[in-house]
C-alpha positions as CSV (number, residue, x, y, z in Angstrom):
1,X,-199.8,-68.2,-22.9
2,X,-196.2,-67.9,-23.2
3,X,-196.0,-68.3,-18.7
4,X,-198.4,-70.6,-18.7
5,X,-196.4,-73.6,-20.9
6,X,-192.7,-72.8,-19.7
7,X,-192.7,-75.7,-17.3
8,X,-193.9,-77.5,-20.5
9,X,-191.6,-76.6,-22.9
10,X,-188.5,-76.2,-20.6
11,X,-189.1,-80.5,-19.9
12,X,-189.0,-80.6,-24.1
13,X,-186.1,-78.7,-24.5
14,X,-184.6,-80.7,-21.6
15,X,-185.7,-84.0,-23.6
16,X,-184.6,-82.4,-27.0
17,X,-181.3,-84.2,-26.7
18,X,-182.8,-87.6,-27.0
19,X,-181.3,-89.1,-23.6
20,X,-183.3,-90.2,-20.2
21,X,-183.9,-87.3,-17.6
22,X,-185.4,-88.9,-14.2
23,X,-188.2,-86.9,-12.9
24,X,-186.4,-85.7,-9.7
25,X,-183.4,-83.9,-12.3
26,X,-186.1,-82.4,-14.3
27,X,-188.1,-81.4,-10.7
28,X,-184.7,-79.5,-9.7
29,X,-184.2,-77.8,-12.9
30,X,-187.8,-76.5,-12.1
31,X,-188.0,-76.6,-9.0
32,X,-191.4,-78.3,-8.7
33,X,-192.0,-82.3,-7.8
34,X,-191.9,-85.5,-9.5
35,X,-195.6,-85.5,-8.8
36,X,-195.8,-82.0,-10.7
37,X,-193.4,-83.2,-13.8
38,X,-195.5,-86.3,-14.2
39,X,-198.4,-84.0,-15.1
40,X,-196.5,-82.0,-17.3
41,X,-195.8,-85.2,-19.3
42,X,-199.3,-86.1,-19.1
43,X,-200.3,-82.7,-20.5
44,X,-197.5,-82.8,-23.3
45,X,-198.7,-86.6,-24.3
46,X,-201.9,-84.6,-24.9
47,X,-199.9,-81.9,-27.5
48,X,-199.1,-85.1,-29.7
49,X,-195.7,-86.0,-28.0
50,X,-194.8,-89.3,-27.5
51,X,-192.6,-89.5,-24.6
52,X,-191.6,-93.0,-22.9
53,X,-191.4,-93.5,-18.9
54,X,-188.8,-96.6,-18.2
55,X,-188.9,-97.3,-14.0
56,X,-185.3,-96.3,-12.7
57,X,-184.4,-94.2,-15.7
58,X,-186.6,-91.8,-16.5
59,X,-188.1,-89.9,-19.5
60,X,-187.2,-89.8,-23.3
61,X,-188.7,-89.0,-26.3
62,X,-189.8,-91.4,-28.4
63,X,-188.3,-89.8,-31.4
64,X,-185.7,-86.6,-31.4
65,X,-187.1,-83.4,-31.7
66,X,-185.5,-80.4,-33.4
67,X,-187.1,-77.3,-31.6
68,X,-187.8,-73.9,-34.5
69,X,-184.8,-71.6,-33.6
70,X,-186.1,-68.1,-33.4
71,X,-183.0,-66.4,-33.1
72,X,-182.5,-67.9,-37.0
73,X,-185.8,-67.3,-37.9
74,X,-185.6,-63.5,-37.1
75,X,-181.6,-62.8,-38.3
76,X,-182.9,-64.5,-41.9
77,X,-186.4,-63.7,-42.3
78,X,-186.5,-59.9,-43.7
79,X,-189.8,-59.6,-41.9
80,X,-191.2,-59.4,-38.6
81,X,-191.4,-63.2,-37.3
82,X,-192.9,-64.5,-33.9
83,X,-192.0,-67.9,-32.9
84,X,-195.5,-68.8,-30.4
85,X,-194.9,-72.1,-29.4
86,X,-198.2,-72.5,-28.3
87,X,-201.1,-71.4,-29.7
88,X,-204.6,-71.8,-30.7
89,X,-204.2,-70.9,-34.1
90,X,-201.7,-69.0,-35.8
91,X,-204.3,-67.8,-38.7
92,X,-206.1,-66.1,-35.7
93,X,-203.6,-64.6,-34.1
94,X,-202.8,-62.6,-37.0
95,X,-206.1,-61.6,-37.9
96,X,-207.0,-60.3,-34.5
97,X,-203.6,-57.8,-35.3
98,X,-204.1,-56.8,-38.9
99,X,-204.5,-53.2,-37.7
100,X,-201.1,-52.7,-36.4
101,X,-199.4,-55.3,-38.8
102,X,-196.9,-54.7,-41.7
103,X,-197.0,-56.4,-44.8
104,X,-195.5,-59.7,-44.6
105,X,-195.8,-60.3,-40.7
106,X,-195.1,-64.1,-40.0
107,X,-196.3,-65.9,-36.8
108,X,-195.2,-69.6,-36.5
109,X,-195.6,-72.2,-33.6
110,X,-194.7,-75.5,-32.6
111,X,-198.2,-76.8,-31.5
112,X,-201.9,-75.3,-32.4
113,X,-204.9,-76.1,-30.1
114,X,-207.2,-74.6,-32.6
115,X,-205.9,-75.4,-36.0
116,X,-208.8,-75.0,-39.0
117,X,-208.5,-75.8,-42.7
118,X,-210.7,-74.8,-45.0
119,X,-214.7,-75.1,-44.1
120,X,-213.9,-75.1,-40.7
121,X,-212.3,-78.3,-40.2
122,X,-209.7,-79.2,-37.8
123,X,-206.3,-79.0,-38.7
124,X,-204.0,-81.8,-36.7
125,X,-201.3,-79.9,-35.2
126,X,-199.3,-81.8,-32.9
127,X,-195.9,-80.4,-31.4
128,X,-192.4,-80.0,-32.5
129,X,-193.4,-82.1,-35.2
130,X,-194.7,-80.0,-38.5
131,X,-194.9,-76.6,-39.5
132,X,-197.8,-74.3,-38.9
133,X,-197.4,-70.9,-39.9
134,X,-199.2,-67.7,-41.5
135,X,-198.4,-64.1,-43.0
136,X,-200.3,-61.2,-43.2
137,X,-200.8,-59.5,-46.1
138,X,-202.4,-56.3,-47.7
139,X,-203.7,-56.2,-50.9
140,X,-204.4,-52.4,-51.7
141,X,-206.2,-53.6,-54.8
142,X,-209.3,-54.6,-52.6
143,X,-211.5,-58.3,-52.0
144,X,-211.5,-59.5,-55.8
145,X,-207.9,-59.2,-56.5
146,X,-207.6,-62.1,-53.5
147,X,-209.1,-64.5,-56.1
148,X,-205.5,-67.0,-57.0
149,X,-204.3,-66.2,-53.7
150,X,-204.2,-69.9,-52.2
151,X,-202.9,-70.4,-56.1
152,X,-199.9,-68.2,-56.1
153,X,-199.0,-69.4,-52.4
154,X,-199.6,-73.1,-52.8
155,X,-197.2,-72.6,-56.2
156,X,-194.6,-70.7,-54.4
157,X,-194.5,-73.1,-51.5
158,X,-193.8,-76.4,-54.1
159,X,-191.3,-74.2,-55.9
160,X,-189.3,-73.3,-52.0
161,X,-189.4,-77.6,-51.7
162,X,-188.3,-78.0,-54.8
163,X,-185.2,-75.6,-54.1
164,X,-184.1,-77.6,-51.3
165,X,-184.3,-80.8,-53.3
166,X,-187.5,-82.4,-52.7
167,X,-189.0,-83.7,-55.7
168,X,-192.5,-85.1,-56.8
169,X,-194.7,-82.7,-55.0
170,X,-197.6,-81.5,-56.7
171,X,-200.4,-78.9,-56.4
172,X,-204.4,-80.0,-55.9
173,X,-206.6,-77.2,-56.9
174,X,-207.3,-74.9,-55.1
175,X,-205.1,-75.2,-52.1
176,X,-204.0,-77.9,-50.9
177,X,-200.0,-79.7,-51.7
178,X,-200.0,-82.8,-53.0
179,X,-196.8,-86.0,-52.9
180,X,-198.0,-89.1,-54.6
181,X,-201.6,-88.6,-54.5
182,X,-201.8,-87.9,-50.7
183,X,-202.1,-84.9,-49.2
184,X,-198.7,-83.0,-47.7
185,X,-199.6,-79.4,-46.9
186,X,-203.3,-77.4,-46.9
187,X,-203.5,-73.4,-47.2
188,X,-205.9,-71.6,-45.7
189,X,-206.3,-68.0,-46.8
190,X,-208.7,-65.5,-44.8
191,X,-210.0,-62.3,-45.4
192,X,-211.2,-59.3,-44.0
193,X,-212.3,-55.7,-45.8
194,X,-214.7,-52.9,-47.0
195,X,-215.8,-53.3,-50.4
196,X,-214.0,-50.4,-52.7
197,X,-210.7,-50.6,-50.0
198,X,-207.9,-52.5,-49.2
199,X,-207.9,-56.3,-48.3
200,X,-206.1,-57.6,-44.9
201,X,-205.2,-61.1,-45.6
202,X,-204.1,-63.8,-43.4
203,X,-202.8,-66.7,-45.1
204,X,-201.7,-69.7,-43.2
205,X,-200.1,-73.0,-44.4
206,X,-199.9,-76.6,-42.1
207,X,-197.1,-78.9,-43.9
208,X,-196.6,-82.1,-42.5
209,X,-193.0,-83.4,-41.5
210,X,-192.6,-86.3,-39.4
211,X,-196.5,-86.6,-38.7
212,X,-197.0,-89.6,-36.1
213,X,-198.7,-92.3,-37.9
214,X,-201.5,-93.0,-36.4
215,X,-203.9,-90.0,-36.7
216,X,-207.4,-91.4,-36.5
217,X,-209.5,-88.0,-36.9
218,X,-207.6,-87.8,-41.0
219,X,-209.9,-88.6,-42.9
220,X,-208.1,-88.9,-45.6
221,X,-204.7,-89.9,-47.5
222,X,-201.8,-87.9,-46.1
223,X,-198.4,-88.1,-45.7
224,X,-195.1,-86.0,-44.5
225,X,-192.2,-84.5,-46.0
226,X,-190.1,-87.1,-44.5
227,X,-191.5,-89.6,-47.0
228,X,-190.4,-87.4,-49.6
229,X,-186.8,-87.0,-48.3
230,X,-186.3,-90.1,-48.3
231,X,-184.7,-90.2,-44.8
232,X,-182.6,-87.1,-44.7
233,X,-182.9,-85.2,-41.9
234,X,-185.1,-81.9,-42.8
235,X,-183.6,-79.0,-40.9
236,X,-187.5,-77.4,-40.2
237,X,-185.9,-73.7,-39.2
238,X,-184.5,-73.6,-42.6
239,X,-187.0,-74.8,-44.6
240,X,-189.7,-71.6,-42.6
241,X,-187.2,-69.2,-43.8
242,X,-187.3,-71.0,-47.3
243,X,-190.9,-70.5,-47.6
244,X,-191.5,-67.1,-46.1
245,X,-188.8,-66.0,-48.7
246,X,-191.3,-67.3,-51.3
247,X,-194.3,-66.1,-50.1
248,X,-193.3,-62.9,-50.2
249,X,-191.6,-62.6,-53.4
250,X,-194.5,-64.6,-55.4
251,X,-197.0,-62.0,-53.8
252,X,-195.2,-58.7,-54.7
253,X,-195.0,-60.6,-58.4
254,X,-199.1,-61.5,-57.8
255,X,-199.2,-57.7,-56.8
256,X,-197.5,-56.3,-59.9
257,X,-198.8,-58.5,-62.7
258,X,-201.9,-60.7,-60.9
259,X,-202.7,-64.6,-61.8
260,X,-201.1,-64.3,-65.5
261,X,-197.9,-65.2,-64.7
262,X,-198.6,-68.1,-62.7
263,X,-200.9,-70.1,-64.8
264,X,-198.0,-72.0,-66.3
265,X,-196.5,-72.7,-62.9
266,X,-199.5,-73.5,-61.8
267,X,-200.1,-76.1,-64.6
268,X,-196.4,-77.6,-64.5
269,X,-196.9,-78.5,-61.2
270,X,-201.0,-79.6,-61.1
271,X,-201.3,-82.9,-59.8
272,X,-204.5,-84.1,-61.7
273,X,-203.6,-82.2,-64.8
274,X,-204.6,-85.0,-67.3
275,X,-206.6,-86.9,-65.1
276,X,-209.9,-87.8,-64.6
277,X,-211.8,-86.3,-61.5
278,X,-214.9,-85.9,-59.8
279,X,-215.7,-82.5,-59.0
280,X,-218.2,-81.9,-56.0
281,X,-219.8,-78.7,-56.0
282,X,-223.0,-78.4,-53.3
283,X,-225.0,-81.2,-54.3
284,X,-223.3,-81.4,-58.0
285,X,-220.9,-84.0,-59.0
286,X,-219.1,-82.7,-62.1
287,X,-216.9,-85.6,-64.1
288,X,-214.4,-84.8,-66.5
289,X,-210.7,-84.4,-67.3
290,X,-208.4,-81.8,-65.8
291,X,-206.8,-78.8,-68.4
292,X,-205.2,-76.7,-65.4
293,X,-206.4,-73.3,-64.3
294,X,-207.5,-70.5,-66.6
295,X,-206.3,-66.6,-66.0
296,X,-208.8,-65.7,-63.4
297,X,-207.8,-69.1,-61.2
298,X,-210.5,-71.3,-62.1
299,X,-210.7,-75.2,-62.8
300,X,-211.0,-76.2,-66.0
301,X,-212.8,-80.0,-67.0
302,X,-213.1,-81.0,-70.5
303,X,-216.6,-82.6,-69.2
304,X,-219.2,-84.5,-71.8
305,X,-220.4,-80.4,-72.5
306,X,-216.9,-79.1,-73.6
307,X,-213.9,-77.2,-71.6
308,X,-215.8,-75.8,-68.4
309,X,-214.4,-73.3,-65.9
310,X,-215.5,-73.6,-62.3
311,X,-214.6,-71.4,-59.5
312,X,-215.6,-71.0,-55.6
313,X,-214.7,-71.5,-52.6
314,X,-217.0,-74.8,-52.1
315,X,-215.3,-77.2,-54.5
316,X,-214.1,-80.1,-53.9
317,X,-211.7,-82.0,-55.9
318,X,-211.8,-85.8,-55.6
319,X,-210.0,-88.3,-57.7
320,X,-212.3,-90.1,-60.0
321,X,-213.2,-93.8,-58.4
């Protein structure tokens, strides 16, 4: 994978410094032809990049790009970290190595082919631009102690934003991140086990940064941390290391005491706590106001029947219209 994008991702960090490379310099760096970078461009165009062509001056990138530094990653990190800058999905790459993983392994890229969210959607990964990343983890007590998982990591995640000053950003139950009632971040844990041994979990995270604005296949409200910084520029190495020093802590914590000690955090930081919502679950539609999550991670809705807990993996939260 790595061979086959060099010429790829040698023209990026070529580009990286914002000015206008002409074809033939970047040919010569390579040695290939101007014929050969053109389709490079072409097939980089298709990873999400938008890089201009001006007759007589060359190529530059639309808007700068700050490339992950993996030598930072790995010095900071205190766990194994890959930096893939291509891949399909970083959820599957770990899962297809959970045998010869340790605890906390990390695998990030630049650009996913394959991304997934939950129920098998797509996840929109173009390059350079975002963060993609997952961690493996085992969890000796077995399948059902997985139950708050997305919980603890979506709260940890707000809580490593919050540390490096962004404000506002909320949680929607049960995994996604939430800035002024459009989407930011989704979490996407997976599992595999025996029953009565330990779990191997993969849990992966897509947060949006400077997100292009035109992504026809969302079908929904979204938006990227840039919004939330207000315009400061968001150092994206930094902010990995930021969050795979909170994943890890909150899961030893989730190890040691399970969901107990998170169901205030959790509710602090809810996003419809309060509200009135719609819950969709199959063919149900649920209405009724949000009271936060209860001790085993489940939903709860003051509905027309009285406080109701819900819990699965086939809800869907929807504001109320």
């Amino acid at each position: 994978m790595r061979k086959e994008h060099s010429a790829k991702l040698h023209i990026l960090r070529s580009l990286s410094d914002g000015a206008f490379h002409s074809g033939e310099a970047l040919g010569n760096e390579l040695g290939i032809s101007r014929a050969a970078i053109a389709k490079h461009i072409k097939g980089l165009n298709d990873w999400g990049v938008d890089i201009y062509r001006i007759q007589g001056r060359g190529y530059q990138l639309a808007q700068p790009m700050q490339l992950l530094d993996e030598e930072r990653l790995t010095a900071s990190a205190n766990t194994q970290v890959e930096l893939i800058s291509v891949i399909n999905s970083t959820n599957q790459y770990l899962l297809e190595r959970v045998s010869e993983s340790d605890k906390g392994r990390v695998c990030l890229a630049e650009y996913q082919a394959q991304g997934r969210g939950r129920r098998g959607r797509q996840w929109v990964s173009p390059f350079g631009t975002n963060l993609y990343f997952s961690m493996y983890w085992r969890l000796d007590a077995g399948m059902a102690a997985a139950m708050g998982l997305s919980l603890v990591i979506g709260i940890a995640a707000v809580e490593a934003l919050e540390k490096m000053g962004f404000e506002g950003v909320k949680l929607k139950w049960p995994n996604d991140i939430y800035y002024q009632d459009k989407k930011l971040a989704g979490i996407l844990v997976e599992m595999s086990g025996q029953a009565g041994a330990a779990a191997h979990l993969v849990i992966g995270m897509g947060l949006n940064i400077g997100m292009p604005d035109q992504q026809p296949s969302i079908d929904q409200p979204w938006t990227s941390l840039n919004q939330v910084s207000n315009g400061q520029a968001i150092d994206r190495t930094q902010l990995a290391i930021h969050l795979i020093e909170h994943w890890k802590s909150a899961l030893e914590e989730y190890e040691m005491t399970g969901l107990s000690g998170f169901v205030e955090r959790w509710n602090r930081l809810d996003n419809f706590l309060g509200r009135s919502v719609k819950l969709l679950m199959g063919p149900r539609e649920i209405y009724g106001v949000v009271k936060g999550i209860d001790q085993q991670g489940g939903v709860v809705l003051e509905t027309e029947s009285g406080l109701e807990t819900f819990i699965g993996g086939e809800i869907s939260l929807r504001k109320h219209d």
